[in-house]
DOKOLLO-415373 format. One record per residue: residue in three letters; x, y, z of N, C-alpha, C in turn. Coordinates in steps of 0.05 Angstrom, whole numbers. Layout:
   aa     n.u     n.v     n.w    ca.u    ca.v    ca.w     c.u     c.v     c.w
  ALA       X       Y       Z       X       Y       Z       X       Y       Z
...
***
This chain:
   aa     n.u     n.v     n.w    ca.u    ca.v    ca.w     c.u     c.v     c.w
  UNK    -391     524    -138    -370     503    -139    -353     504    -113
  UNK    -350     486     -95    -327     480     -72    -305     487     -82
  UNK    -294     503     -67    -259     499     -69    -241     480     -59
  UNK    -230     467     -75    -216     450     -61    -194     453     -35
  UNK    -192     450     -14    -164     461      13    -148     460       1
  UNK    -126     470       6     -92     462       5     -83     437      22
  UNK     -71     422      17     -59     397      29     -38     410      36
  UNK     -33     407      65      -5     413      72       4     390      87
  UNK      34     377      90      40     360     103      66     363     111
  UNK      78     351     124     106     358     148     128     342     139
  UNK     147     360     148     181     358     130     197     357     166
  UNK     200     333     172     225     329     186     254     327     175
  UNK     256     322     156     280     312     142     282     317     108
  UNK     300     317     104     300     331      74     290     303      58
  UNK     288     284      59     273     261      42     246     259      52
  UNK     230     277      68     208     278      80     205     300      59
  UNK     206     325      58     208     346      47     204     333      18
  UNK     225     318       7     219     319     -25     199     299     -29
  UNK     192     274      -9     177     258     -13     135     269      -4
  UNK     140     285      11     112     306       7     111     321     -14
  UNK     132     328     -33     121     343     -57     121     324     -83
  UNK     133     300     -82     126     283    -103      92     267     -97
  UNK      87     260     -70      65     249     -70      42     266     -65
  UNK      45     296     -75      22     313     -85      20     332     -61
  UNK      38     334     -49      21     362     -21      24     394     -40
  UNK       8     406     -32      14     425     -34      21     457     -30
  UNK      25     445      -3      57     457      19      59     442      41
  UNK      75     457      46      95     434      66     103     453      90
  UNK     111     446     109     115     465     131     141     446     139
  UNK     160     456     164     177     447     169     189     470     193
  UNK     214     457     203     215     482     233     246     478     239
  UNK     257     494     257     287     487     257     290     481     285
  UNK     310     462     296     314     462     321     323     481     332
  UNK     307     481     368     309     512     380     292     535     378
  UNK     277     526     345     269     557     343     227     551     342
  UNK     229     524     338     189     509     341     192     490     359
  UNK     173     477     350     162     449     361     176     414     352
  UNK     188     438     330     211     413     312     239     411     327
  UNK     246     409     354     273     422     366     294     381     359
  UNK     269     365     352     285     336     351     287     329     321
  UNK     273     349     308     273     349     275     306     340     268
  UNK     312     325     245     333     318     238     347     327     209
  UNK     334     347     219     343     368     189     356     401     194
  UNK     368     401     185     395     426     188     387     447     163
  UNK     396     480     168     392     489     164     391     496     142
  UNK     404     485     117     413     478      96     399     451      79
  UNK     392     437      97     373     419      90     342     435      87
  UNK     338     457     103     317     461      98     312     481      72
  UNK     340     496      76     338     510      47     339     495      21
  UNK     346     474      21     344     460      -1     320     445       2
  UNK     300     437      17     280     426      15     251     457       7
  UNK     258     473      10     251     494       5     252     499     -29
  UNK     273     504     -33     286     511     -65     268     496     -85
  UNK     269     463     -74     261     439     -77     224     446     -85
  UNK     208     459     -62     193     453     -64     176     479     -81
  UNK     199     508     -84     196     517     -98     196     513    -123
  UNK     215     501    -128     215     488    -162     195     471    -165
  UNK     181     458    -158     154     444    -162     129     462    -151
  UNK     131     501    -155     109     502    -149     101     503    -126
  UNK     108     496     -98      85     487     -73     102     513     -58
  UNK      87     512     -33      98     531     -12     100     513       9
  UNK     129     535      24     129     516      50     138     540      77
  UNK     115     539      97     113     539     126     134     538     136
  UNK     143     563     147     165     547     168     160     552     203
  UNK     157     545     213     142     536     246     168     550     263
  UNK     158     565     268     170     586     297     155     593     316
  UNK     139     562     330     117     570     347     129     554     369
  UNK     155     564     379     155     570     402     144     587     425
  UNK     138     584     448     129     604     471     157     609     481
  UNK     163     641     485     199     650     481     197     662     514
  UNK     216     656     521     222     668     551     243     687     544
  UNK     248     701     553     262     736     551     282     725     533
  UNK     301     709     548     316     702     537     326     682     505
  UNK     308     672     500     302     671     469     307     688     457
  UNK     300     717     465     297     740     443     330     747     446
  UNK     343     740     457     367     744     450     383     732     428
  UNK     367     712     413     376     696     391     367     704     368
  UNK     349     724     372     335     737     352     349     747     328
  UNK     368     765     328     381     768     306     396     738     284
  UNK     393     722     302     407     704     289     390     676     266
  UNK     358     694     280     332     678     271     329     691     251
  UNK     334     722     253     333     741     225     337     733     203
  UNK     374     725     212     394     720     189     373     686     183
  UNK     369     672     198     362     648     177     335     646     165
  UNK     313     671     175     292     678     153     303     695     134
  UNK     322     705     132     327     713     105     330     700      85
  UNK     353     678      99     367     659      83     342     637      74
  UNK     333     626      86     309     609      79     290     617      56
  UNK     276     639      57     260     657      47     225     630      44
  UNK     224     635      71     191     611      68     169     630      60
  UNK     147     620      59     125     626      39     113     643      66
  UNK     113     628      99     102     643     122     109     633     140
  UNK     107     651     172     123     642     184      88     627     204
  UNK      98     605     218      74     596     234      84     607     268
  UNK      64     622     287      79     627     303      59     622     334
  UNK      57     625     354      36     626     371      39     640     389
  UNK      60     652     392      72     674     415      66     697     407
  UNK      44     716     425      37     752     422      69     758     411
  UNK      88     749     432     109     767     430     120     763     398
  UNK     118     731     399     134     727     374     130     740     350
  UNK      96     736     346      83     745     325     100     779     331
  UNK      95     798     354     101     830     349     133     828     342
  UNK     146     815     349     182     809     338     177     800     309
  UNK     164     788     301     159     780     265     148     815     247
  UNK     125     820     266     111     842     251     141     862     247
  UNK     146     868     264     172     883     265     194     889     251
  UNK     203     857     250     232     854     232     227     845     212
  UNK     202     829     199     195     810     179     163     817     169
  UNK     159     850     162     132     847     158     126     842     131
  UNK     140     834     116     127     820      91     120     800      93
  UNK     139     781     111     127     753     113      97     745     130
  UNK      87     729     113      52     722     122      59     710     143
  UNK      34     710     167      37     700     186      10     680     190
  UNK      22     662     202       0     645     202       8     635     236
  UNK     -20     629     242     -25     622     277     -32     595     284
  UNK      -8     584     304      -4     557     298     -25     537     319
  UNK     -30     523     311     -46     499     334     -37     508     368
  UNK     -17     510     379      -4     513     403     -19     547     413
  UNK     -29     561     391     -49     579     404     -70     580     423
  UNK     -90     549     412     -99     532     428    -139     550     417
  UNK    -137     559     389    -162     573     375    -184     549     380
  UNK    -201     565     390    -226     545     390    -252     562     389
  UNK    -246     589     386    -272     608     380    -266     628     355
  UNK    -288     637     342    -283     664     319    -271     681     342
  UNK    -282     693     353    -278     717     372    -242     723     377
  UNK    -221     693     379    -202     682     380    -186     689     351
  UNK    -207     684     333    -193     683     303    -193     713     294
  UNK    -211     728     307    -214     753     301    -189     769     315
  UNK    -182     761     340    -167     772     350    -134     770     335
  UNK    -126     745     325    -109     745     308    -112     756     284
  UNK    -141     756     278    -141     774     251    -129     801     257
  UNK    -139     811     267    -137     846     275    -106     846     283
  UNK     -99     827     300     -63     830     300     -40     826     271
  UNK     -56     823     260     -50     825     236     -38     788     221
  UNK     -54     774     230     -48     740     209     -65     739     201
  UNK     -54     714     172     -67     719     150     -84     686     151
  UNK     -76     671     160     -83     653     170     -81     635     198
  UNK     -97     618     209    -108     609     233    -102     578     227
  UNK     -86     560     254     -97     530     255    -110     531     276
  UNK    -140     526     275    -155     512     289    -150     487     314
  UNK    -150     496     342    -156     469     360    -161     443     350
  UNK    -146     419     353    -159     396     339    -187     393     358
  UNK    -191     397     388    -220     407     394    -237     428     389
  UNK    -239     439     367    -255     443     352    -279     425     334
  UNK    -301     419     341    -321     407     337    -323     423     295
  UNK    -336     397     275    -339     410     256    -358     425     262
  UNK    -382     418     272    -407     443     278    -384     472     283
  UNK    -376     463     304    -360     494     317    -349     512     296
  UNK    -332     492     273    -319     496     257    -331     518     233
  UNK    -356     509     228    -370     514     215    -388     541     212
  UNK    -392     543     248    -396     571     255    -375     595     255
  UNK    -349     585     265    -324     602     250    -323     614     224
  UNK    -323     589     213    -327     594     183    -346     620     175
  UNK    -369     615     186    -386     637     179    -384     667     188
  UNK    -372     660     206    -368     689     225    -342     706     218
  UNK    -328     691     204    -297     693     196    -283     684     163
  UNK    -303     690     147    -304     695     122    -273     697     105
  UNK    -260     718     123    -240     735     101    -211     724     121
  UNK    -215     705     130    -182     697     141    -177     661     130
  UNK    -156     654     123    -145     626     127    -150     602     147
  UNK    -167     588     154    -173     578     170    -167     546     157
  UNK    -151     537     184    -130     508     174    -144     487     198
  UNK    -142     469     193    -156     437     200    -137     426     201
  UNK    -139     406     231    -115     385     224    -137     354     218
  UNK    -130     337     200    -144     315     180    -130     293     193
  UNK     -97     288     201    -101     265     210     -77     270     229
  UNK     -69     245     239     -33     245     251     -45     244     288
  UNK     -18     238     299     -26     234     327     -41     256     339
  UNK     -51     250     365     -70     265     386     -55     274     408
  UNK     -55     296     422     -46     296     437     -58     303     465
  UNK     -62     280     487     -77     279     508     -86     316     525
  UNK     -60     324     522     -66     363     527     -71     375     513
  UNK     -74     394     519     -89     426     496     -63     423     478
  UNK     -68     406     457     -52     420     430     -23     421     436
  UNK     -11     399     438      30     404     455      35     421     475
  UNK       8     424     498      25     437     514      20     431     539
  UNK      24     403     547      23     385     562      43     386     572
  UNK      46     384     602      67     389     627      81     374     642
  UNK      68     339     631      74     319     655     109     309     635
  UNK     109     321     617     134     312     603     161     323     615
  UNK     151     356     615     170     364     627     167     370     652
  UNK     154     359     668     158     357     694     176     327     702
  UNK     168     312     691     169     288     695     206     280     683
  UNK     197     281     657     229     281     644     245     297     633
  UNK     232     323     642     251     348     629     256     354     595
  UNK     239     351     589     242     350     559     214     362     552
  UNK     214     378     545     192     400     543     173     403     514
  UNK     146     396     513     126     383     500     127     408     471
  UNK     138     436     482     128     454     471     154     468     448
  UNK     180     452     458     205     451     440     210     428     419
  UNK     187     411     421     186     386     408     201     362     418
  UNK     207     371     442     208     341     450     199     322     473
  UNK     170     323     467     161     306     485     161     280     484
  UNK     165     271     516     175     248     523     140     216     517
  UNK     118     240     510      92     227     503      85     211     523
  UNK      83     220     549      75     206     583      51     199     576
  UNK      34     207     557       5     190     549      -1     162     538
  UNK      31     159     533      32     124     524      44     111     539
  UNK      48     114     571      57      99     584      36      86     590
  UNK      47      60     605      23      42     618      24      53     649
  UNK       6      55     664      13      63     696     -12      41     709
  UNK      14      50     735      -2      34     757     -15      60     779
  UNK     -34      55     786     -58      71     792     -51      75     829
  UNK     -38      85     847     -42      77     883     -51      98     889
  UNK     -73      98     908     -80     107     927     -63     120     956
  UNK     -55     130     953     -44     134     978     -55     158    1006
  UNK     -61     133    1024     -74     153    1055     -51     174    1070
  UNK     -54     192    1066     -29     208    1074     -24     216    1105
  UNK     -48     209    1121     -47     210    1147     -32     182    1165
  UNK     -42     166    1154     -32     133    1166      -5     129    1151
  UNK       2     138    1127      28     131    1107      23      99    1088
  UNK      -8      99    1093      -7      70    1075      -5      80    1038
  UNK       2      59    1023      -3      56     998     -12      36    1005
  UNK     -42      40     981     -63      22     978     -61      15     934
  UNK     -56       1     929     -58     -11     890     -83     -11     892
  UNK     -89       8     872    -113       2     860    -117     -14     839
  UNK    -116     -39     836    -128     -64     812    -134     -55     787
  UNK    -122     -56     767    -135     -57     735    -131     -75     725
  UNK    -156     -83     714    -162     -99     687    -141     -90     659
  UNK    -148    -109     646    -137    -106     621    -141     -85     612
  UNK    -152     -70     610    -168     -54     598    -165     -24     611
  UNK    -152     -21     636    -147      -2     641    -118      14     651
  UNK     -99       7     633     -70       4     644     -54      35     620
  UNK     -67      38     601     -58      59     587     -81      82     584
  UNK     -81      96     598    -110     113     602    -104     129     594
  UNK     -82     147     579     -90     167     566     -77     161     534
  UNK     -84     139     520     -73     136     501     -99     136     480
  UNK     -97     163     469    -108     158     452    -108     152     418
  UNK    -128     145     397    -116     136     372    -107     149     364
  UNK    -111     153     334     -96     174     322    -120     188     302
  UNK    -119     207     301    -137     222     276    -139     226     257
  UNK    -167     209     252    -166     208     214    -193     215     215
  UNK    -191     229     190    -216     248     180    -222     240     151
  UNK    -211     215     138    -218     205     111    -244     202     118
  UNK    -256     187     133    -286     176     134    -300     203     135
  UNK    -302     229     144    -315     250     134    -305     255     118
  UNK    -291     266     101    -282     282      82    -290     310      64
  UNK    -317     295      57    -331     301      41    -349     331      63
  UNK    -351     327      79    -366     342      93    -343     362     103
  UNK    -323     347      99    -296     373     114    -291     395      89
  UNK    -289     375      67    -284     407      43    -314     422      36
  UNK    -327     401      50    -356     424      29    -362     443      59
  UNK    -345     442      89    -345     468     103    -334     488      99
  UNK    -318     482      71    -300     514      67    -272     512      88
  UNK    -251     497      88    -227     498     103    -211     516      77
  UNK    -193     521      83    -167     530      63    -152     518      65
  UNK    -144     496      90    -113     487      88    -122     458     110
  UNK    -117     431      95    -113     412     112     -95     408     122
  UNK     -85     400     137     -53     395     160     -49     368     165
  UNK     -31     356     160     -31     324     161     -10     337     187
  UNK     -21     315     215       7     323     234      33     308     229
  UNK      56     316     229      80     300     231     106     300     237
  UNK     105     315     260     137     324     259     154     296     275
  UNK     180     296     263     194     266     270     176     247     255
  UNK     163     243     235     147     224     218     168     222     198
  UNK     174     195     195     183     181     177     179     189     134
  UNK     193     188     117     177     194      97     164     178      79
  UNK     164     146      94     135     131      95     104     141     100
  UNK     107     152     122      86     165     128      79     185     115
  UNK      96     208     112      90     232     101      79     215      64
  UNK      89     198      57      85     194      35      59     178      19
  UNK      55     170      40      33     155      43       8     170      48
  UNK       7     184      72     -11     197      74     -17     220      65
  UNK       7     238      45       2     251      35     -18     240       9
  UNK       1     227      -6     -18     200     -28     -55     204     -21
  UNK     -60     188       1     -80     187       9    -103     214       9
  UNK     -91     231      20    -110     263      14    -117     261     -10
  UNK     -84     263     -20     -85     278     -54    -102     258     -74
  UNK    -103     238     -67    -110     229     -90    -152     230     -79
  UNK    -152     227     -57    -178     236     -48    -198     260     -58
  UNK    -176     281     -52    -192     309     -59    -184     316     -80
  UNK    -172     301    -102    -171     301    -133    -199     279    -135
  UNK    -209     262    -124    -235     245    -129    -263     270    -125
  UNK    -257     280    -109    -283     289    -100    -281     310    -116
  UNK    -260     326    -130    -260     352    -148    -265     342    -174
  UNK    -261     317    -195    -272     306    -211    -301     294    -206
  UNK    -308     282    -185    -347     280    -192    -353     274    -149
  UNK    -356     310    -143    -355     299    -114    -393     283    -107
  UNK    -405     284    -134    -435     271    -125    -434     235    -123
  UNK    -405     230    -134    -401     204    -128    -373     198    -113
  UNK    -369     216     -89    -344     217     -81    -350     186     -58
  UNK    -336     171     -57    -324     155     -38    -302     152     -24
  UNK    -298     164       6    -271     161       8    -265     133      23
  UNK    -279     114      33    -266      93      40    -252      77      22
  UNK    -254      82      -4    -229      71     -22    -203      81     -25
  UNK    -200     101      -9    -166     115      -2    -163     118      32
  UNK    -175      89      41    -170      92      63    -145      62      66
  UNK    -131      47      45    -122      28      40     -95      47      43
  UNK     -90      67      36     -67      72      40     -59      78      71
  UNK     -80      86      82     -74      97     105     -71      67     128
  UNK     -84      43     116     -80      23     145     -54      17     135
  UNK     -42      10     117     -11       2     116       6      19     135
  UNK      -2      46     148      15      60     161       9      44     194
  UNK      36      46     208      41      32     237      22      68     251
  UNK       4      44     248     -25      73     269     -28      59     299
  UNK     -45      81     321     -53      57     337     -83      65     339
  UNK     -91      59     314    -116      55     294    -124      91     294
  UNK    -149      89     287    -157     114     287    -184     123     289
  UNK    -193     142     297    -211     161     311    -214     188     293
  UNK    -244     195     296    -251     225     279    -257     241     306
  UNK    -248     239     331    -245     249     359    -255     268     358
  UNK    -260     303     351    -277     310     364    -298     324     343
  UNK    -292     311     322    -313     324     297    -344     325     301
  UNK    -349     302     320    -376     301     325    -384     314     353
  UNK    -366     321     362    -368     346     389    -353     315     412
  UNK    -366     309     432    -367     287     448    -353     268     437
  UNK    -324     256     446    -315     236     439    -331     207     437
  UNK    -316     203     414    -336     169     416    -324     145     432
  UNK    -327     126     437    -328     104     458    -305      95     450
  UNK    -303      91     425    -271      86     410    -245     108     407
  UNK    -252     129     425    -219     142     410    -205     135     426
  UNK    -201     117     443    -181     109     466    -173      82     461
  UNK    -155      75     463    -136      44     467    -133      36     495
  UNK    -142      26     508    -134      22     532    -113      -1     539
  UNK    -119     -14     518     -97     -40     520     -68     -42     513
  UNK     -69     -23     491     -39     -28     486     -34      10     472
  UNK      -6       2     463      -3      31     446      23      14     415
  UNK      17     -16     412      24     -11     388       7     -13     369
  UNK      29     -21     351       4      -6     314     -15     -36     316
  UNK     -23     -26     304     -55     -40     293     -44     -48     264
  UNK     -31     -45     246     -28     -52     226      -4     -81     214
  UNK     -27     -86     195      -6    -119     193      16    -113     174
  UNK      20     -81     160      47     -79     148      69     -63     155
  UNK      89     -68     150     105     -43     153     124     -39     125
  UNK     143     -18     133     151      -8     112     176     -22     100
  UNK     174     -29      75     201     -49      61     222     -38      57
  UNK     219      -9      44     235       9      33     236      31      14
  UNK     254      43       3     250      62     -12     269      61     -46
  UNK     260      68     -73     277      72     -89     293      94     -82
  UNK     323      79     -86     342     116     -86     353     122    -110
  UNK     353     100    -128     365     104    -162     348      85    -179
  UNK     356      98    -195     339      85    -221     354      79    -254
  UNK     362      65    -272     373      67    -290     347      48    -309
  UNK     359      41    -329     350      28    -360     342      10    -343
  UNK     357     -15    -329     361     -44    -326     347     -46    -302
  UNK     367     -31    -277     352     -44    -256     350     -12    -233
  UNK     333     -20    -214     334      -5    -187     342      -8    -170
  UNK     349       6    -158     358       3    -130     344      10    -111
  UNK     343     -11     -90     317     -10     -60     330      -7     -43
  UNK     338      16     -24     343      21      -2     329       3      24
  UNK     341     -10      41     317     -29      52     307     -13      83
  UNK     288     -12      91     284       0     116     278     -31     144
  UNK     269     -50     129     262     -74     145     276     -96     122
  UNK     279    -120     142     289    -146     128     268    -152     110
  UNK     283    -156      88     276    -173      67     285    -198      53
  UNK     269    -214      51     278    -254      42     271    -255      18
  UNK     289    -268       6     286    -285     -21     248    -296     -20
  UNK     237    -290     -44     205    -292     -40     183    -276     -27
  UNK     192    -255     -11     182    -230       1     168    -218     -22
  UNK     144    -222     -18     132    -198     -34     121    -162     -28
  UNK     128    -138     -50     134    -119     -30     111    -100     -51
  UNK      98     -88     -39      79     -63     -52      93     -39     -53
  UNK      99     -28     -86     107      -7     -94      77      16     -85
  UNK      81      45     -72      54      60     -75      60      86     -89
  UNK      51      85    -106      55     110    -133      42     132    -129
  UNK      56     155    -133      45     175    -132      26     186    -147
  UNK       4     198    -136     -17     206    -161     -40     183    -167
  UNK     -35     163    -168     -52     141    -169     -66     123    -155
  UNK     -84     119    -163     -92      90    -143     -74      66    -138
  UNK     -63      62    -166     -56      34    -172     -31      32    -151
  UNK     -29       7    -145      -8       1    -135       6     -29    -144
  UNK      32     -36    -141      42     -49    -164      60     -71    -140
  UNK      45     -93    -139      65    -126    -126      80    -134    -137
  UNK     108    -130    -129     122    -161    -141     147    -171    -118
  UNK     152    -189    -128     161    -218    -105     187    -213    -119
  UNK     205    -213    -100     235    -211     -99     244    -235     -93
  UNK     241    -246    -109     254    -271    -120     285    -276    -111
  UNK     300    -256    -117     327    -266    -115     339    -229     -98
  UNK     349    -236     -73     363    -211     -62     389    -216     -69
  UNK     392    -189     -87     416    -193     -99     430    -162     -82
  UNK     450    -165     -72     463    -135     -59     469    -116     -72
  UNK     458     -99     -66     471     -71     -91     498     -59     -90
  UNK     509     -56     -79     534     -58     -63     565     -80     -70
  UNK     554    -103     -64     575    -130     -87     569    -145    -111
  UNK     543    -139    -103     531    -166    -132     520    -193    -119
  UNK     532    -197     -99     521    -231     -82     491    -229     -80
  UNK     498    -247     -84     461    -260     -77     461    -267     -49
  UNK     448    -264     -41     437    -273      -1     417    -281      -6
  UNK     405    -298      23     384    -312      29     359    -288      35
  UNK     380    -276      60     371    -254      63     383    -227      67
  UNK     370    -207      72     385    -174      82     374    -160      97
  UNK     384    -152     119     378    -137     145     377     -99     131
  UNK     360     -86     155     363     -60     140     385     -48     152
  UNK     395     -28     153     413     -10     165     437      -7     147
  UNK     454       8     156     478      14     130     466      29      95
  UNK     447      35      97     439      37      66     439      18      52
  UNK     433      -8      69     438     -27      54     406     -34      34
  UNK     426     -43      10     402     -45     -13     407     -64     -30
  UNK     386     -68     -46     385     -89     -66     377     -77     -87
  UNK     386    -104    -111     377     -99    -145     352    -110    -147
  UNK     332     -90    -165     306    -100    -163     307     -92    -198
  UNK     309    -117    -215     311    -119    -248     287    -105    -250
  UNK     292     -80    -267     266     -69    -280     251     -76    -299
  UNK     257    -107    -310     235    -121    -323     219    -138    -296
  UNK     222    -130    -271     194    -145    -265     175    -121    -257
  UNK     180     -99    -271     155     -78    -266     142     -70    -294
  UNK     114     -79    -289      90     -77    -309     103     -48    -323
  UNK     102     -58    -357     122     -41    -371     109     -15    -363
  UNK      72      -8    -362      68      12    -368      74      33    -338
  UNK      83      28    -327     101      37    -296     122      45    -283
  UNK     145      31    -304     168      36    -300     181      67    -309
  UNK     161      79    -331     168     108    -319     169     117    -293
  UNK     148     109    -277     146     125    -253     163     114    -235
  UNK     186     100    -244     193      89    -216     217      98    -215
  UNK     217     120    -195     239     149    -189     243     144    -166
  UNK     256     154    -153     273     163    -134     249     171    -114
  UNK     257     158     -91     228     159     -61     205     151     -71
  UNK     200     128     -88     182     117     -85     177      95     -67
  UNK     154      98     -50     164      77     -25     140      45     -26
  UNK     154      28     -14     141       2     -13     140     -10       9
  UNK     116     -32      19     108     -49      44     108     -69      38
  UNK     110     -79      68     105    -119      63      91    -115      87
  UNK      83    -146      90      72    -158     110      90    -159     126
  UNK      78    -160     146      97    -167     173      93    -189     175
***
């Protein structure tokens, strides 16, 4: 019998956090500014302990990302990182620094250690070496080929070995691309890169003996050259859990908890299909959740070793998708709900509730925007302010309105 992975997915924000453990992950990772890759994360230290507590009380574990690369001076903050792994108390710490990991073994050797993407693993020999340093688990290179993968697997039996399944690409080895912080000073590897791979550029030649600049001409087609899609691994799936992973990784730090919610949805309810009858598993029927997300489309980039002809955009870098996000429930009573709005919504807008745990998903047309806030009715309502509307809980199909709690999120058309 296959084991099924662990779904793990990413907590920027404490409504990211609770909205990955209602839509089925089961752990969650998250990072503090200063101390990972999360340094633009919008969640405080206290937010994370309560998204923690949170995800303890439901059961799941959650990651916390301290994979910074530390210059001397970092370690002078060290005691102060102590005091907030105490206080936190995460399930493991994720880390990529020799040093960091020997400063963890040191002060924190109960806590599991796990070795983060920014390691840059792309061989056993690699995974062995972290084994013997003592982690308990490995994320894999997103260049990592599944063949490659597969041979790990075999060679490396008795360690945690993690996959990343979808979320952006990043043109360098794994966030540690240089033209960000060379360019804009904002450093790829503290989390905040400035993403120089989605610019459009102009291409010159320049003769350095004469002092000419010469333009080199692009087509349509060649104006964003290192933009690539984004990574989705629904269309294998099936071949990804029957290689034996332990832990899928949805990427997402600064991801909205649209996204996280959605695409968590999407796994979970996937590798709950293929664990009830995987001889009839199909996953392009849980790939509906994933185009509602603002992608700029997507690519299985290096699963098949050699990129394919498609993982690049050359033309543009926005989404590919015809929806975006409407909003979110933030209350719920007998009568009616309340919809936090994220985008404008009009009188006759119709908006897709996506439920957790299920396929189903549930339309209905907002007929009348009524303000939650005064009671007026409007034509229409802009998002911002928390601004929200009454959505009467007789227009939700009776057998549903249980489920309709707090971060359940909804789309429209654009």
């Amino acid at each position: 019998m296959v084991k099924i992975p662990e779904l793990l997915a990413p907590a920027g924000t404490l409504d990211a956090f609770k909205t990955a453990v209602l839509y089925g992950a089961d752990a969650i990772y998250a990072g503090l500014p200063g101390f990972s890759m999360r340094a633009r994360a919008k969640i405080t230290v206290d937010e994370v302990k309560q998204g923690i507590d949170f995800a303890h009380e439901h059961g799941k574990k959650v990651y916390l990302a301290f994979n910074l690369f530390a210059h001397d001076k970092d370690y002078e903050n060290m005691p102060r990182v102590s005091e907030i792994i105490e206080y936190l108390k995460p399930d493991a710490l994720i880390v990529s620094d020799a040093g960091v990991m020997m400063w963890v073994r040191e002060n924190h050797p109960d806590i599991p250690i796990h070795i983060s993407t920014q390691a840059n693993i792309c061989s056993a020999k690699t995974v062995k070496f972290w084994q013997n340093a003592g982690a308990v688990q490995c994320v894999l290179a997103r260049e990592v080929s599944h063949n490659e993968f597969k041979s790990i697997r075999k060679q490396c039996p008795d360690i945690g070995l993690e996959i990343f399944i979808h979320g952006a690409m990043c043109m360098s080895y794994s966030g540690r691309c240089l033209l960000s912080n060379f360019i804009t000073g904002r450093p790829s590897n503290r989390g905040a890169c400035a993403q120089l791979c989605r610019w459009k550029y102009d291409v010159i030649l320049r003769e350095c003996e004469s002092g000419i600049e010469m333009p080199i001409e692009e087509d349509s087609y060649g104006a964003y050259i290192m933009n690539s899609k984004d990574l989705c691994l629904m269309p294998r799936l099936k071949e990804v859990i029957e290689s034996a992973p332990d832990t899928l990784k949805i990427e997402g730090r600064n991801r909205s908890e649209y996204y996280v919610g959605s695409v968590t949805r999407a796994y979970r309810n996937a590798l709950d299909a293929y664990a009830a009858a995987p001889e009839h598993f199909d996953s392009q029927i849980f790939m509906d959740d994933l185009n509602v997300l603002e992608s700029r489309g997507y690519t299985t980039a290096f699963f098949d070793g050699p990129l394919p002809v498609d993982a690049h955009d050359y033309n543009s870098t926005h989404s590919v998708s015809n929806w975006h996000a409407a909003g979110v429930i933030t209350n719920v009573n007998q009568d009616n709900i309340i919809f936090e709005l994220r985008n404008e919504i009009k009188a006759g807008d119709e908006i897709k509730f996506i439920l957790p745990n299920i396929n189903d998903k549930i339309s209905i047309v907002i007929d009348r925007v009524i303000n939650a806030k005064t009671g007026i009715e409007l034509p229409k309502m802009s998002a911002g302010q928390s601004n929200s509307l009454i959505i009467p809980m007789s227009k939700i199909p009776e057998q549903y309105r249980d489920k309709m709690v707090p971060f359940i999120l909804a789309y429209k058309h654009k």
